[in-house]
N, C-alpha and C positions, 0 to 999 in steps of 0.2 A: 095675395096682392103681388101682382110683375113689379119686379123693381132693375133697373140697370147696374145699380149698384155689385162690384168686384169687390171682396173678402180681400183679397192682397193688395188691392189698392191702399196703402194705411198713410200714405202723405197727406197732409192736413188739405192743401187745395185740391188735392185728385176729389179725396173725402166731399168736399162742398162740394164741387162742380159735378160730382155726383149725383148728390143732393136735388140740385138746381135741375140740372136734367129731367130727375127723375117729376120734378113739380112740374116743369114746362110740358110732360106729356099729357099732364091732365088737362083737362079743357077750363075748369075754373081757374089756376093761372096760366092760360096761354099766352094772356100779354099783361105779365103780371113785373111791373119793374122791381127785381128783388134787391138790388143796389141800394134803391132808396125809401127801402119798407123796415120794419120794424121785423119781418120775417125774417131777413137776412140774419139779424143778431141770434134768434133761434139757430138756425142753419151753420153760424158760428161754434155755437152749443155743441150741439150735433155732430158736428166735426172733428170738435178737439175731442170731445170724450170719446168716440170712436178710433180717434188718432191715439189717444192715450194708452186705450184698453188693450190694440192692437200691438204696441208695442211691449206695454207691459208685460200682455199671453208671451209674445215674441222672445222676451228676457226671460222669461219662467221656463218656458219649457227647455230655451239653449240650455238654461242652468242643471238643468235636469239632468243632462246628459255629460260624459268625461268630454268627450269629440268636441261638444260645443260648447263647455263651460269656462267661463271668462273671469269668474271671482276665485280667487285661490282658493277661501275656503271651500266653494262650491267643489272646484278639483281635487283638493285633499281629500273631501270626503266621499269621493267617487270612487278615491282610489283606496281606501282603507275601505271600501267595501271587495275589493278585490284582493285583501288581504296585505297592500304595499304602504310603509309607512315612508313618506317624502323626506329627506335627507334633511337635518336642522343644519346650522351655522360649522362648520369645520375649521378645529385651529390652523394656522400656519406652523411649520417644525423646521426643525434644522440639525446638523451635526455640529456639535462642539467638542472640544479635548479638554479636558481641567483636569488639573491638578495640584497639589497644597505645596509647599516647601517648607518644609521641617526640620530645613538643616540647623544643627548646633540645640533644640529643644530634646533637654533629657526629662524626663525618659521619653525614647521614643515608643508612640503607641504601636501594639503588635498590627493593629487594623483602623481603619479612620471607615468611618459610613457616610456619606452625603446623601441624604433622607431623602425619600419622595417629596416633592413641593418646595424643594430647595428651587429658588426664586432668580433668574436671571433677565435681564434687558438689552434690546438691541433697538437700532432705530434704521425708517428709511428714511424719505424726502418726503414722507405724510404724516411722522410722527417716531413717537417713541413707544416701543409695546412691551409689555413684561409674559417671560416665557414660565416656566418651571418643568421641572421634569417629574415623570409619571411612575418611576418606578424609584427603589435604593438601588446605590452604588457604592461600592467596596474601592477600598485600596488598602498593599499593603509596602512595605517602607523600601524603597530601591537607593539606599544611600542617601536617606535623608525625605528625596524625590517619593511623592505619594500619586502615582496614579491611576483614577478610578476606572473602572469595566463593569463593565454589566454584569449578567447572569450566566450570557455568552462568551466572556473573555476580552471581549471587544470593550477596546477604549473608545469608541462613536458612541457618546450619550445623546440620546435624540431627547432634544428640548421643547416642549408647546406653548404657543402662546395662549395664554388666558386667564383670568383673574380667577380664582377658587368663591365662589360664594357658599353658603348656605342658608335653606328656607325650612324653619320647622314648623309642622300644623300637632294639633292637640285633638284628637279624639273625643268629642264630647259626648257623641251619639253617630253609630253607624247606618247610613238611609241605604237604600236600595241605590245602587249605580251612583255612590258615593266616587266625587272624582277631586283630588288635590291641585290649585292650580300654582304651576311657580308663576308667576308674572315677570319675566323674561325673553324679550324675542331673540335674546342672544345668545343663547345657552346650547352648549355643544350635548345633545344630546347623548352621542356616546361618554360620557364623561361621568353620569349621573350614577350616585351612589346612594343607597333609599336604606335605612337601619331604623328601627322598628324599636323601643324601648319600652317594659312594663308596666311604667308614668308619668306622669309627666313631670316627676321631681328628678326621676332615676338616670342615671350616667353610666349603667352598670345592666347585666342580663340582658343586652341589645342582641336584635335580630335580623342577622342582614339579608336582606333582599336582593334578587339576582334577575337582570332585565329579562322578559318572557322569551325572546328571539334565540336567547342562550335556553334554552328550558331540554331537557331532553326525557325526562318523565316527571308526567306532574300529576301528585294526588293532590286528595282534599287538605295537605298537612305542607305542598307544596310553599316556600316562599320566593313567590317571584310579583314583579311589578310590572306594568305596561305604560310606557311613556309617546303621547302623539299628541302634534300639532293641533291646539283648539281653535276655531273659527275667527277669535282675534287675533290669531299670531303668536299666542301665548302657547307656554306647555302644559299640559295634563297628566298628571300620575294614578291611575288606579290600580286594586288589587282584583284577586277573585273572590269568593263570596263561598268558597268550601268546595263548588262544585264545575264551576267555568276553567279556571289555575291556577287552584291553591288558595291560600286560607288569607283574611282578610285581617287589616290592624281592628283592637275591637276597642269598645269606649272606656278611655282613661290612658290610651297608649300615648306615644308622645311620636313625630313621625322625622326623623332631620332626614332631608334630603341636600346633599350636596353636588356641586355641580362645577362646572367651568364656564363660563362667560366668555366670548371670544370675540372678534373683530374680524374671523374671518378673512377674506383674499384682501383688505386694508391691508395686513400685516405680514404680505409677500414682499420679499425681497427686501425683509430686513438683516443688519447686516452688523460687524463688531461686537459682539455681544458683549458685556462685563457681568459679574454675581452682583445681586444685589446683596443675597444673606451672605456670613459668615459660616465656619463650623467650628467649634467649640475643641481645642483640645488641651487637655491637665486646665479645663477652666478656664483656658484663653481662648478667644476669637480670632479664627486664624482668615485672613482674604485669600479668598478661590483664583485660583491665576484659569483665565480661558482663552484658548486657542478658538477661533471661527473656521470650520470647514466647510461651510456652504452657505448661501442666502437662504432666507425662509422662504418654504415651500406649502404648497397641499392646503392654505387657506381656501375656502369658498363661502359664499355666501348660502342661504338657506335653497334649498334645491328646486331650477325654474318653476314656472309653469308648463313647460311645453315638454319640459324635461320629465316630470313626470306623467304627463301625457302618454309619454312617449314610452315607459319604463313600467309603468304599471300593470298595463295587460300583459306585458311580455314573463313581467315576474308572475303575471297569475299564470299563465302559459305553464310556469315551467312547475308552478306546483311543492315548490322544494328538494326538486330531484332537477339533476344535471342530463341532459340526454341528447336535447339538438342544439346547434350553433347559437340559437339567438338566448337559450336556455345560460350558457355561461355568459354570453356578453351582458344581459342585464344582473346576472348574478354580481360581475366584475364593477359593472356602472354606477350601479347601487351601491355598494359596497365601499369604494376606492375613490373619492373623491380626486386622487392626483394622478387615476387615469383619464385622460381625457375624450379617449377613441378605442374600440378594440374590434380585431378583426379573429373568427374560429371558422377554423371548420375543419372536417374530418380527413382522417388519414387515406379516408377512399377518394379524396378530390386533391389530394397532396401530388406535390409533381417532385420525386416520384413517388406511386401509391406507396405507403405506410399504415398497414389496419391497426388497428388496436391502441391507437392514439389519435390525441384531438392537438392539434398544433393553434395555438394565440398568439398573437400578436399584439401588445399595447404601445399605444400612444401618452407618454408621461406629458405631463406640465411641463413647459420651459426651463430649465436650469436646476431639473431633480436632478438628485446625485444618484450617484450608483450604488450608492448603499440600502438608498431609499427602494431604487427601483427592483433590486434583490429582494430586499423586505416583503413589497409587495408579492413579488414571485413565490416565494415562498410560505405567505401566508393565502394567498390565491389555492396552493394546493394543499398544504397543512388542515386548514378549516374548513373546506367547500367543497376541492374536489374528490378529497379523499373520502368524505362520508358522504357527498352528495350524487357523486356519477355513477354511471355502468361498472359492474365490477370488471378489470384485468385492461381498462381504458386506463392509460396514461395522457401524464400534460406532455407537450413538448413547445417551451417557449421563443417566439423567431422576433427578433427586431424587428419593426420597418422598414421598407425596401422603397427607398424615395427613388419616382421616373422624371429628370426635370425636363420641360417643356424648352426649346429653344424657339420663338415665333421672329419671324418675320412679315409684320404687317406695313401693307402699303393704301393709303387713304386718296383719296379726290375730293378737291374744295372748292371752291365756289368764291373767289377774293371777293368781287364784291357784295357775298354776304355775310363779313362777318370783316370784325375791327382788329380779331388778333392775328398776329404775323407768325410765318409759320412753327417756328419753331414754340412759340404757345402753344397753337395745335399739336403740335407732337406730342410736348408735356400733357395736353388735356389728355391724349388717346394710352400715353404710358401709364398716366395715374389711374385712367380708368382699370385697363388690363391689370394692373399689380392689386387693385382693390376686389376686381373680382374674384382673383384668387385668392385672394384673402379671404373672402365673404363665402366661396360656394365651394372651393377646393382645399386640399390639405388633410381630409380625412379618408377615411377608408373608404371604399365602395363609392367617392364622389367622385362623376363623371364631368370630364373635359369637352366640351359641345362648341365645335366652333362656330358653328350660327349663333347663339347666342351669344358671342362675344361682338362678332361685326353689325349683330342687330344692336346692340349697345351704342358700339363705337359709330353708327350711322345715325343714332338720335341723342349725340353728344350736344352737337347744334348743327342749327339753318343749312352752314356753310358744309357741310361734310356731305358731299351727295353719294359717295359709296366707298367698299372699304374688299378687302382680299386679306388672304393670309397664306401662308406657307409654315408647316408645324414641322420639325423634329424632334426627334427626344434623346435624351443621351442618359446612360447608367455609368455607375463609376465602382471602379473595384479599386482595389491594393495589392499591386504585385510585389512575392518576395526576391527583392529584387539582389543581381547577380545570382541566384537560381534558376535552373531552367527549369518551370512547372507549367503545367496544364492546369486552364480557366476555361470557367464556363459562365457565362455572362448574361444572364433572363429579362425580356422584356415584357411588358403586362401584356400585350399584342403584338397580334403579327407585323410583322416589316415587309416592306416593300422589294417586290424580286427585283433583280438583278438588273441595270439597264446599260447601253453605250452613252447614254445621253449625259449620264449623272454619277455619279460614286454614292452606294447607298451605305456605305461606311466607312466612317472615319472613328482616327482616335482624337487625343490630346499628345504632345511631345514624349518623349523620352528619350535619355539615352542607353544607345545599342551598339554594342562592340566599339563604344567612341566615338558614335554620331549620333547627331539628333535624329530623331528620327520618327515617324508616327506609322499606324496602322491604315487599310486602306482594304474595300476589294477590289477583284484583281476584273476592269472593265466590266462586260456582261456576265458575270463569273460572280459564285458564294463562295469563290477560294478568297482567301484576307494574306495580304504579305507587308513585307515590312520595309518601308521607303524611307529613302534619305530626305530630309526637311529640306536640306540645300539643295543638292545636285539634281534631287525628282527621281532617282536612279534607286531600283531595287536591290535592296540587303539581305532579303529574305524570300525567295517567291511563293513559299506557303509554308506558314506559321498557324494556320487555322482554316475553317469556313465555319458560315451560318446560315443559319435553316430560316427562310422567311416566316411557313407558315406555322413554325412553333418559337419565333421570335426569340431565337436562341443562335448565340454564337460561341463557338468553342475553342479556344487556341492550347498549341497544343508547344510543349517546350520551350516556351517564352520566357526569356529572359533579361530583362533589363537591367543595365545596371544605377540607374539613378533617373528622377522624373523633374523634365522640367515645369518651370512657374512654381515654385514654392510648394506642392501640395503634395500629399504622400497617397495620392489617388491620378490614375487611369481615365479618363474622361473616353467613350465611346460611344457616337452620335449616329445615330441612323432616322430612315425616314420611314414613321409608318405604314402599312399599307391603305389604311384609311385617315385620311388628314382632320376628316370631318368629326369623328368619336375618337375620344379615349377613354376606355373603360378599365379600371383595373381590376386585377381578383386577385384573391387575396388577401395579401398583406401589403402590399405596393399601393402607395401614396402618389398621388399627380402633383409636382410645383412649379412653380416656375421659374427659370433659371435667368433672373433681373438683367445679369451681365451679358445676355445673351441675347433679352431682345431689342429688337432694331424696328424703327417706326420711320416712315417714308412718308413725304407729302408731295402728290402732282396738282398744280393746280387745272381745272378746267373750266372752261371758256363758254359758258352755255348762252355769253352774246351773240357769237358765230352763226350765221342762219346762213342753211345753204340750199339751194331753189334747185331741184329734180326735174329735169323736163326730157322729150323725148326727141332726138337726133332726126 
């Protein structure tokens, strides 16, 4: 049977009108009014359930798939078949100093311990959260003065937020694909401690369980547990079964699973901390005195959608071994919640080459500290890359290398179409520019496109009929200054050659031999010398040049003795060679530098009508 009828057609009136067509070709209803028959309401039928079915297939099959999957759990479980388990809730942490004061209590103890789980609170402007700390801490008596250190020496006690629960289940009978559920969507999964007991009367012959990720040989005598995200949100604990990993609790055990509960990025930037517990010494309860050395950090919430998307295949990629770039970025991503961005790559694309190492770059959370961001450093290579790379590859860890954008944009408007004056427009076209930076730049490998920005700022509204722009960018060092040293100054692209028209380098102030004085090059010339701020008059006629097409400028016995504007940085602004891209490699970050951009309004006159005729 011919039908007119399109399979992708699935909108309900495509569907009828369909329908309706396909009846009007037959000859019994050629003049058949379907408006006002009783067949219509068939055809209604017909419609919807084919509109329904269509979408239904539609939703089943995206689901099917990681790429197209839209229900979290559908994406969880895409990706734990790729062997990636999605990152649960992450506490917030902080550095604190405590210490007891014991002066005048005899006898004094030879050592005081502050126990794992010892209980502290701090608060932001959303609440109040209770932290506790994860390991003991020692102190022993400095005149009274008891202050504790770690394992390491270090007085920095890292404290986390989240409440300790525990959920015990009873062994009645063991089933095939036996699986424990906590009922918790807030549960810091790394946190989970699983002990295994011989009854369920017993407190005693416990057997602890060690998360499988940690596993490094496992027989059938193996105890290890496996915790992931179930379908509702909740967590699942299961064992092995003798032969999968290791050996399973069997009927009559008793199972406590312990954990932390967390709040997650709520509980950043918390801040004052106080103890809440005591500690106990000759039998008294003594108050924890705490110093704050940082806001709380490294909170997150359970790990995106897109984000493991995005992270799953990469880690299936990499298989458990470290080898290419993208191989440690998801190892790091995974892993590191208070990294936010990272950038690798190998010693052979290093400027200058460096074989036999792999150079990272990480992008911290906001207002991590520097103890924290060591931590990480050194557990990034301690645990991952030391068992997981190429042998005789080292790390070599580089900060971020921010380029800021200096723009100058200039707009044409249209008065009478539009009510705001112009300085509202400016503001429309600034908010916009500093939101897109915010939204599409600030990471690694994200590219600065300036059509995209003026195609923005031109469907801001009605009144803006077109828009230009002018980019430079500036980098900044720190010179040591009254030293005369040699700098060498990297841009993520090349600059723009030498012109009469324009000076394609400048600096920011400083002063030189007792004058202000900035950097500059020298006319059509990559030579750079060193000019008087006042007089115009050279101080220096070559202190340096710069190479356009390797965006490098290098000065060479520079010396300053003191910078002006308050900053203990060099500010040196040049013009790309291409205005239109900025792409960076690396580890160079694109921002944009606020203070720096300037927004113009001409209005124009599109009343004007001017009649062409010929003389």
């Amino acid at each position: 049977m011919a039908t007119n009828i399109t399979s992708t057609q699935l909108d309900f009136d495509t569907i009828k009108t369909s329908l309706k067509t396909y009846f009007e070709s037959k000859n019994e209803f050629s003049d058949y009014n379907f408006e006002g028959a009783g067949l219509n309401n068939i055809l209604d039928v017909l419609a919807y359930n084919t509109h329904f079915n269509g979408l239904m297939a539609n939703f089943a099959i995206n689901e099917s798939f990681l790429n197209t999957a839209q229900l979290r759990s559908s994406v969880v479980s895409h990706a734990e078949t790729l062997g990636y388990r999605p990152r649960s809730k992450s506490p917030s942490n902080s550095i604190i100093k405590v210490n007891l004061n014991l002066t005048g209590v005899t006898p004094l103890p030879s050592i005081v311990t502050m126990l794992k789980g010892t209980k502290f609170s701090a608060s932001t402007e959303g609440g109040t959260y209770n932290f506790k700390t994860r390991e003991d801490y020692t102190a022993i008596s400095e005149n009274g003065i008891y202050r504790f250190k770690g394992s390491t020496g270090s007085e920095n006690i890292i404290v986390y937020e989240g409440t300790s629960k525990t959920k015990t289940f009873l062994v009645d009978s063991v089933k095939e694909d036996q699986v424990y559920v906590i009922p918790d969507k807030n549960i810091d999964s790394t946190s989970v401690i699983v002990e295994v007991y011989p009854s369920t009367t017993s407190d005693v012959g416990k057997e602890s369980y060690t998360f499988l990720q940690k596993a490094i040989a496992v027989d059938a005598t193996s105890t290890y547990f496996d915790i992931k995200e179930s379908p509702n949100g909740y967590y699942e604990i299961n064992f092995g079964d003798g032969t999968s990993f290791g050996k399973s609790p069997v009927a009559g055990n008793k199972i406590v699973v312990t954990y932390d509960s967390v709040k997650g990025a709520d509980a950043n930037g918390s801040t004052y901390f106080t103890a809440i517990d005591e500690i106990a010494v000759n039998g008294v309860n003594k108050t924890i005195n705490v110093t704050s050395e940082t806001e709380s950090i490294g909170g997150s919430f359970a790990e995106s959608i897109e984000s493991i998307r995005k992270l799953a295949p990469i880690q299936f990629s990499a298989q458990q071994r470290l080898v290419t770039p993208l191989d440690y970025k998801g190892m790091i991503l995974t892993n590191f919640p208070v990294v936010t961005d990272v950038a690798v790559w190998g010693g052979q694309d290093n400027i200058p080459i460096d074989y036999g190492k792999v150079f990272i770059s990480l992008k911290f959370a906001d207002n991590t500290s520097d103890v924290v961001k060591t931590t990480t450093r050194n557990q990034i290579t301690s645990n991952f890359t030391k068992n997981l790379s190429v042998m005789s590859i080292s790390n070599v860890f580089l900060d971020p290398y921010q380029t800021f954008l200096e723009l100058d944009v200039e707009f044409y408007y249209n008065q009478g179409l539009t009510s705001n004056t112009l300085s509202s427009l400016k503001t429309l076209v600034k908010n916009y520019i500093a939101n897109h930076f915010l939204t599409n730049l600030g990471k690694f490998e994200d590219v600065f496109r300036r059509s995209t920005i003026l195609t923005g700022i031109d469907s801001l509204e009605a009144s803006i009929l077109g828009s230009k722009m002018n980019v430079k960018m500036n980098q900044r060092f720190e010179p040591q200054l009254g030293s005369n040293t040699s700098y060498q100054i990297n841009f993520p692209v090349s600059l723009a050659a030498p012109s009469l028209v324009e000076t394609r380098i400048v600096s920011s102030q400083f002063i030189y031999g007792g004058k202000t004085a900035y950097l500059r090059n020298v006319g059509n010339s990559t030579n750079i010398e060193v000019v008087d701020s006042i007089l115009g008059s050279t101080l220096v006629s070559s202190i340096g040049t710069y190479t356009p097409a390797l965006g490098k400028i290098e000065l060479t016995g520079f010396g300053p003795t003191a910078i002006v504007g308050g900053t203990n940085y060099i500010k040196i602004t040049a013009r790309p060679s291409d205005e239109s891209t900025i792409s960076p490699l690396r580890n160079y970050v694109i921002v944009l530098e606020e203070s720096s951009l300037k927004v113009f309004g001409n209005i124009e006159n599109n009343e004007t009508k001017i009649a062409l005729g010929t003389v």
